[in-house]
C-alpha positions in Angstrom: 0.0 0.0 0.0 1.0 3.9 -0.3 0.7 5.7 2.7 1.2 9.7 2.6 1.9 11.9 5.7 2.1 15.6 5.0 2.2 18.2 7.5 4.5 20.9 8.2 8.0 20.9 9.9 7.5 19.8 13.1 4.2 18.4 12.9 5.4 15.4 14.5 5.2 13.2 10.6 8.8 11.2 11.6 8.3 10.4 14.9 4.4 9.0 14.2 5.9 7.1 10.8 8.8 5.2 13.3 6.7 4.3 15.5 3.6 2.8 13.0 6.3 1.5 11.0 8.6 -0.4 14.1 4.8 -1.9 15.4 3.9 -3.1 11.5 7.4 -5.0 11.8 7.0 -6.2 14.7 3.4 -7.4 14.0 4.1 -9.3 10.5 7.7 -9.7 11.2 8.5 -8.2 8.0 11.6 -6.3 6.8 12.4 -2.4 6.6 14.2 -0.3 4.4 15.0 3.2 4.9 15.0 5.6 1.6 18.5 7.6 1.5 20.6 9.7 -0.6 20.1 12.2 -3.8 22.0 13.1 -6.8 24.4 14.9 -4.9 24.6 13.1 -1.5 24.1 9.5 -2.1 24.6 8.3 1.5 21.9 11.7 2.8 20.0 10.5 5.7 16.8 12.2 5.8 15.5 11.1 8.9 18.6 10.8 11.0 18.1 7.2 13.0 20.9 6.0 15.5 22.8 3.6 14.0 22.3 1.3 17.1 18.6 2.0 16.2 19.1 0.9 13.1 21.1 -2.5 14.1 18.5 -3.4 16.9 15.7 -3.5 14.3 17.6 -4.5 11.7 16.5 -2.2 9.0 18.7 -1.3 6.0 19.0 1.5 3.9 18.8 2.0 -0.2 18.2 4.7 -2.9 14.9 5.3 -4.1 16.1 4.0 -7.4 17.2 0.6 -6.0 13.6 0.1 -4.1 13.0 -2.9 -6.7 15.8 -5.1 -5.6 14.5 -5.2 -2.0 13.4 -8.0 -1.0 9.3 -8.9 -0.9 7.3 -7.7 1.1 9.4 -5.1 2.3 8.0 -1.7 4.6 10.1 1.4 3.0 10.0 4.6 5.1 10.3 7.8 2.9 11.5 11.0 4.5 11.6 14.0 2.6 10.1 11.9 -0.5 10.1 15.3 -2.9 13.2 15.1 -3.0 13.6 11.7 -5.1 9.8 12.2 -6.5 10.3 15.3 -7.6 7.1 17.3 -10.1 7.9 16.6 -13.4 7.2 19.0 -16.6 4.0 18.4 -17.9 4.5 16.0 -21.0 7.8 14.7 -19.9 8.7 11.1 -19.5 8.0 9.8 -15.9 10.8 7.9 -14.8 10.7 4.3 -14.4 11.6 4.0 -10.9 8.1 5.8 -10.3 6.2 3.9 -12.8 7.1 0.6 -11.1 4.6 2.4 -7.9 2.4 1.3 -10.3 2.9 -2.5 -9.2 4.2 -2.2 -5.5 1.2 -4.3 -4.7 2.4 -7.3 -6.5 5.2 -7.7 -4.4 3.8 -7.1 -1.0 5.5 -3.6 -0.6 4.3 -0.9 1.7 5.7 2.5 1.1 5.5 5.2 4.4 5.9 8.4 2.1 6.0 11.7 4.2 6.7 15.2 2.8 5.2 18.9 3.8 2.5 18.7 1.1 1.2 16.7 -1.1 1.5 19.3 -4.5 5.5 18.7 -3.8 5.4 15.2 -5.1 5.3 13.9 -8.5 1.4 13.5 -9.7 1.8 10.4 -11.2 2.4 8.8 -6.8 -0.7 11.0 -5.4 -2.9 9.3 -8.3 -1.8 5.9 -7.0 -3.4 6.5 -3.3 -6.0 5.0 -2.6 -7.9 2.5 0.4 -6.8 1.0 1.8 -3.9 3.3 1.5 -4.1 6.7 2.9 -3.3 10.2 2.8 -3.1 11.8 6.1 -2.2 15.8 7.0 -1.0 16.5 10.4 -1.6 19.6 12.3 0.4 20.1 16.1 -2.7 21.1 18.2 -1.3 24.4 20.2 2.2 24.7 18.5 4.2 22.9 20.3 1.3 20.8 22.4 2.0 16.9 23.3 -1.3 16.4 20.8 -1.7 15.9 16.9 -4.6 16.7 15.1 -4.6 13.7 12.2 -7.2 14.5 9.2 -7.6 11.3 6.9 -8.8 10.4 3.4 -8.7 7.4 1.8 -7.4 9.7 -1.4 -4.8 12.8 -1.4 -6.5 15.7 -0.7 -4.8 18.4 -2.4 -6.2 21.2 0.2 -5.9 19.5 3.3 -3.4 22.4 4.9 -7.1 25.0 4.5 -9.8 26.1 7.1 -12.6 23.9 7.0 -10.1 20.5 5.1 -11.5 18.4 8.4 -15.4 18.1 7.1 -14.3 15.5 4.3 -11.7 13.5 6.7 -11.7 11.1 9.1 -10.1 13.4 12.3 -8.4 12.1 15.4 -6.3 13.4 17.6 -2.9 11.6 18.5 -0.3 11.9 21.3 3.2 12.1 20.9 5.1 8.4 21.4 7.9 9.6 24.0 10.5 6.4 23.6 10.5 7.2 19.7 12.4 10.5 20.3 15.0 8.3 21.7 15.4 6.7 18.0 16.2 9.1 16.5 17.8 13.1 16.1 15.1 15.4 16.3 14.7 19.2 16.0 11.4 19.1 17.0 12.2 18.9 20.7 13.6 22.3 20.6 12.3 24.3 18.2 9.1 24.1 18.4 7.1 26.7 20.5 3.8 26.4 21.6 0.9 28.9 20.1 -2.1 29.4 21.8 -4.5 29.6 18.8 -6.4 33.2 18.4 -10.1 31.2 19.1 -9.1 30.0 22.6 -8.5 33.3 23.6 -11.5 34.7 22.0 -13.3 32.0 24.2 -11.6 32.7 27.2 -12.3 36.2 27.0 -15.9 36.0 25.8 -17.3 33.9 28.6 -16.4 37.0 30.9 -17.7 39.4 28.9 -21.4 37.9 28.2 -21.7 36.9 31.5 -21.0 40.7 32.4 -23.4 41.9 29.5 -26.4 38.9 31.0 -25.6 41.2 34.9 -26.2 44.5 33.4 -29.1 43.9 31.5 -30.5 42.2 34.6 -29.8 45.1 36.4 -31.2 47.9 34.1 -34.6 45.7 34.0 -34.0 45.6 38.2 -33.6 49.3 37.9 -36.2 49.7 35.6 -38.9 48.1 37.1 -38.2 49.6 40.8 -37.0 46.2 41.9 -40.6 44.7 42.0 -41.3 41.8 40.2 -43.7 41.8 36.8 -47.6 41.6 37.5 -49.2 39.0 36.1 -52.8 39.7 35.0 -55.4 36.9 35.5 -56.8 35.5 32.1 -59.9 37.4 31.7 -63.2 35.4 30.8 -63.4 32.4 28.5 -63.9 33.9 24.9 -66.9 33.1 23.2 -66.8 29.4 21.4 -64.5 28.1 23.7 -65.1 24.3 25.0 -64.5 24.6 28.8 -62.5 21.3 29.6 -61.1 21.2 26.2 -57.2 22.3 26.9 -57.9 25.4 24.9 -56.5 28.9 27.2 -59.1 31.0 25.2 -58.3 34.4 24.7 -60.0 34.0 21.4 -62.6 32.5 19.7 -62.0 29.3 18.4 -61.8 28.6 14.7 -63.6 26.1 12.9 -61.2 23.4 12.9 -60.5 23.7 17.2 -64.0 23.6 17.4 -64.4 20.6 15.6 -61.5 19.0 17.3 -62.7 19.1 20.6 -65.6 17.2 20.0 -63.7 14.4 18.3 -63.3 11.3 20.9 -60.7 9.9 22.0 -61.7 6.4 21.5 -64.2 5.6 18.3 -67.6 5.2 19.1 -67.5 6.6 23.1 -68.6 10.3 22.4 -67.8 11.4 26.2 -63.9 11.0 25.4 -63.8 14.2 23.2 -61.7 17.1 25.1 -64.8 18.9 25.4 -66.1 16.9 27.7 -62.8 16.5 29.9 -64.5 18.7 33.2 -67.1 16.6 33.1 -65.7 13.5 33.3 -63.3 13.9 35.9 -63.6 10.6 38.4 -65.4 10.1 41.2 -65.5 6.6 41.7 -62.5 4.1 41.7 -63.8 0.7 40.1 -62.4 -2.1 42.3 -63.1 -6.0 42.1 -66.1 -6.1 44.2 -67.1 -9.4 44.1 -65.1 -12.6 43.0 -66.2 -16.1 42.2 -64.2 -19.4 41.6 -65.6 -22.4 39.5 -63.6 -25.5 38.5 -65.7 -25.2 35.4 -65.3 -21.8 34.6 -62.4 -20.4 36.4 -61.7 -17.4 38.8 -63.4 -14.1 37.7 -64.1 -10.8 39.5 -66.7 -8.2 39.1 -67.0 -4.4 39.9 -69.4 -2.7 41.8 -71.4 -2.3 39.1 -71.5 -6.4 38.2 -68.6 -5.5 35.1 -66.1 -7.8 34.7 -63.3 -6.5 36.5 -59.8 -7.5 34.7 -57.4 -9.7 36.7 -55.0 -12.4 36.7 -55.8 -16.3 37.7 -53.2 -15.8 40.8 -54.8 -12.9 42.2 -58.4 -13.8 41.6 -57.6 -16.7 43.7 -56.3 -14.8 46.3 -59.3 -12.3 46.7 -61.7 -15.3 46.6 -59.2 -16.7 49.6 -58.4 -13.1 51.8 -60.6 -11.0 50.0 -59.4 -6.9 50.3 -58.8 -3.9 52.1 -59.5 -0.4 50.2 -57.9 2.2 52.4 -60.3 4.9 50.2 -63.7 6.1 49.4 -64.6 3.5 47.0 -67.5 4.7 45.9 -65.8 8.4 46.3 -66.6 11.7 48.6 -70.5 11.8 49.4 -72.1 14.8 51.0 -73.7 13.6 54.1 -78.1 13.5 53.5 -79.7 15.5 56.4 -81.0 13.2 59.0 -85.2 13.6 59.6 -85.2 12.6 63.1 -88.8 10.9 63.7 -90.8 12.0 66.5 -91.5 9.9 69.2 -94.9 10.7 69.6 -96.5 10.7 66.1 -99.3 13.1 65.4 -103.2 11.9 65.2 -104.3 11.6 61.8 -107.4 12.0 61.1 -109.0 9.7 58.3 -112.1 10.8 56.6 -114.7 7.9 57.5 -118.4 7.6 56.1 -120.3 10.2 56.5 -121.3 10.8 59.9 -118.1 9.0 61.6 -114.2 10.4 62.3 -111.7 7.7 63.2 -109.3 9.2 64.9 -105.8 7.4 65.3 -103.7 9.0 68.3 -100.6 7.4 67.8 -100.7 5.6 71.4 -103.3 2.8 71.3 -102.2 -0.2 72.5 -101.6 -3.0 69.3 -104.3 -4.8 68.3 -107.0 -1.9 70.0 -109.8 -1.2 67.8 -110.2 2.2 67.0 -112.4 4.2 68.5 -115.4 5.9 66.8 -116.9 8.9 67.4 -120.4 10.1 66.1 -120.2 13.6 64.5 -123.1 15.9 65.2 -125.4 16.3 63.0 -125.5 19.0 60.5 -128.0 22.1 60.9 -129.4 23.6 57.8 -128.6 27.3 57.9 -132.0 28.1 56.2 -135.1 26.7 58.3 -137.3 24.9 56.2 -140.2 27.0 55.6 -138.4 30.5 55.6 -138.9 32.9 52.4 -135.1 32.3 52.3 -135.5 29.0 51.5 -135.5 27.3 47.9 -136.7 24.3 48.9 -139.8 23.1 47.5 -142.7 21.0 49.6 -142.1 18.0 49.7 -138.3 17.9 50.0 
């Protein structure tokens, strides 16, 4: 596979590539080769390992040019690779040393390529990488911080050093291996200084400053309103075509559609579950299993008050028939008390109208059994005299 690291100076690209590269050898025992030397400088280390570094792993060292003759399945580390894939002209011949990329695969080589950006290398390389190769961009979080931001694609990205690069990749942040820097001669131990970025202090600073800006405005409304709290004014009367019990805090009239609403049930077919309704329906009874019976035949069931079946389980059926149950409340909910007719221990007489001529007169206090007693009325006296000029009554009546 190609891998590309770019990132600028310092940006901890060596000491991450050591380290993944030392852990892939180790894991698939595999062997290393590290790319050296240039036209001028054939022997030019560009990553400077110990040479008891070198010997303890038991990597070696070639020319780009020479990568061909390693043997298979070798894991070459790059350093510096623009320096030995250089860009080329446009139409010019590319070299065969960088056409054989082409088939790195077929011989089970990994290539570890790491330069400042990925425009410094020859075209023909970036256009090779791809999953599940890499290209990854570095970036040291706060200067000279002990953290890496690492942005991934599984392609070169040729903008990954802009604002904004991080949306496309796959970001991580990485800390910096200590025992590598012992591998190795470094410059980034020492010249590196750390940089606050500009947003942290702009955060720092702007918690302050809206939490002063929240105070005064709090204390001009204090000010303002002679340190009283706001009234609140009572919702006037229910506007016309509101539903009371319908969840509607009417201020207004209710449109068509509202109206309609709330006097759509709940459940199909039960009108009295529509939200108009609601105040009216309120509870006042708590339906409790009243009564329970057990039959082999038929099983354990329980009713309500109001002989419903009552829902239950088998189990507890069982055990109401067996204990029965305590209600520590108003089952039947909060009655007013009926007044109380006290009756009077001596009842009145009543007087029953008897033919005409007798009044049986019942005082209340005769033994049981006594027959009642009856009294002959006096008999009535015409208020005319028979005879008188007053009188209508013919001779004879």
């Amino acid at each position: 596979m190609l891998y590309l690291r770019t990132g600028a100076n310092g940006s901890c690209k060596s000491l991450f590539t050591l380290k993944d590269v030392r852990d892939k050898q180790l894991a698939e025992l595999r062997p290393v080769c590290v790319i050296v030397g240039d036209a001028e400088d054939p022997t030019r280390q560009y990553v400077k390992i110990k040479p008891s570094v070198m010997k303890q792993f038991g990597w070696t060292t070639c020319e780009f040019k020479d990568w061909w003759a390693q043997p298979d399945g070798t894991i070459f580390l790059g350093d510096e690779c623009h320096n030995y894939l250089p860009k080329r002209p446009n139409g010019s011949a590319v070299p065969q040393s960088v056409s054989r990329l082409a088939e790195h695969r077929a011989r089970g080589f990994d290539f570890y390529l790491l330069t400042q950006h990925p425009s410094n290398i020859d075209s023909f390389v970036t256009k090779l990488i791809g999953s599940p190769g890499w290209h990854q961009h570095l970036k040291r979080a706060f200067g000279a911080s002990n953290m890496t931001s690492v942005l991934q694609w599984s392609a070169v990205n040729n903008t990954c050093e802009k604002d904004g690069a991080g949306k496309t990749a796959q970001v991580d942040m990485r800390g910096q291996p200590k025992e590598v820097y012992d591998w190795y001669e470094s410059a980034e131990l020492h010249t590196g200084k750390r940089k606050i970025p500009r947003q942290f202090w702009m955060v720092v600073l702007g918690v302050p400053v809206a939490l002063a800006m929240f105070w005064l405005a709090g204390k001009l409304l204090w000010d303002r309103t002679g340190g009283k709290a706001p009234v609140t004014v009572a919702a006037g009367p229910v506007a016309g075509g509101a539903v009371a019990g319908s969840g509607q805090s009417s201020t207004r009239p209710q449109t068509t559609l509202e109206y309609v609403s709330a006097y759509r049930p709940r459940i199909a077919g039960l009108m009295h579950t529509a939200p108009a309704y609601d105040k009216l329906t309120e509870p006042k009874r708590v339906p409790v299993a009243a009564a329970c019976i057990s039959m082999p035949s038929k099983g354990c069931k329980c009713f309500t008050q109001d002989a419903t079946p009552y829902p239950v389980d088998q189990a507890m059926c069982e055990g109401l028939v067996r204990h029965g149950a305590f209600y520590a409340f108003a089952v039947e909910g909060e009655r007013r008390d009926t007044p109380r007719v006290d009756t009077p221990r001596h009842a009145p007489e009543t007087v029953f109208p008897a033919p005409s001529g007798i009044t049986l007169i019942d005082s209340g206090g005769k033994a049981p059994g006594a027959p009642t007693e009856v009294v002959a009325s006096p008999a009535q006296q015409p208020r005319v005299q028979p005879g008188s000029k007053w009188s209508f009554q013919t001779a004879g009546q």
